[in-house]
N, C-alpha and C positions, 0 to 999 in steps of 0.2 A: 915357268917351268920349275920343278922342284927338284931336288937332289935326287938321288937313288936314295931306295929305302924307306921315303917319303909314301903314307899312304893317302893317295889323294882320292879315295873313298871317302878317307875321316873328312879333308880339305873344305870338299864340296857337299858334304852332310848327307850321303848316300850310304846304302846298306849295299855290301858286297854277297849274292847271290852264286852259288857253284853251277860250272858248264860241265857239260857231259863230254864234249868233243875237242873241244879246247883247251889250251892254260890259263888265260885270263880270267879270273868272276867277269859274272857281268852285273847292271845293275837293277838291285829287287824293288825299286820303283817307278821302272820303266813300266808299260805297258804291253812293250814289244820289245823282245831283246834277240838277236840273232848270232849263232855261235858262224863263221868263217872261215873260209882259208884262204887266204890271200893270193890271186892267181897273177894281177899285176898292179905295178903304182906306177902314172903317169903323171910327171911333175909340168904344172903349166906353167910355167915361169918363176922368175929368181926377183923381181921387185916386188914391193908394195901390194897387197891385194892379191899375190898367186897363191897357188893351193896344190895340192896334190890330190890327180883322182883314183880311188880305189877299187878297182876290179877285183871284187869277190864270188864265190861258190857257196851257197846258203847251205850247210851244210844239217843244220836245226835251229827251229825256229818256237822260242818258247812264250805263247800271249797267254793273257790273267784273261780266265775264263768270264769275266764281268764286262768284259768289251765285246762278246757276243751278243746275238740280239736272238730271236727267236729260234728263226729259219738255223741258226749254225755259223751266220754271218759274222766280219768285224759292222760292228753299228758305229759308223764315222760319226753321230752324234757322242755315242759314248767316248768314244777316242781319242776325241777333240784335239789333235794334231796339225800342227802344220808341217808342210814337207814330208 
């Protein structure tokens, strides 16, 4: 974690891209970047290993036009993502 004020855009060597519906940037080397509203956060536990899940509302959704394929599709070859 970093202090406040800390821009962990520069951190992790990412370009900070502007949202239309949100405050956060998101990030301009994603492939897929989705702007939210956070409707709940479900924390699964307090040891080792838990996590929190997020239940959100897509509220816009911004992909780089090169992940399409012909037809208008995402081409999960181009996309090459996991998860």
């Amino acid at each position: 974690e970093y202090d406040k004020g800390i821009n962990e855009f520069i951190k992790a060597g990412f370009t900070e891209a502007p949202t239309a519906l949100v405050k956060p940037p998101r990030v301009a080397e994603s492939p897929v970047a989705f702007e939210c509203k956070v409707l709940q956060i479900i924390e699964t536990g307090t040891e080792g290993g838990a996590a929190n899940l997020v239940i959100c509302e897509i509220l816009l959704a911004h992909i780089n036009e090169d992940m399409f394929d012909e037809k208008g599709k995402i081409d999960q070859q181009k996309i090459d993502l996991v998860g």
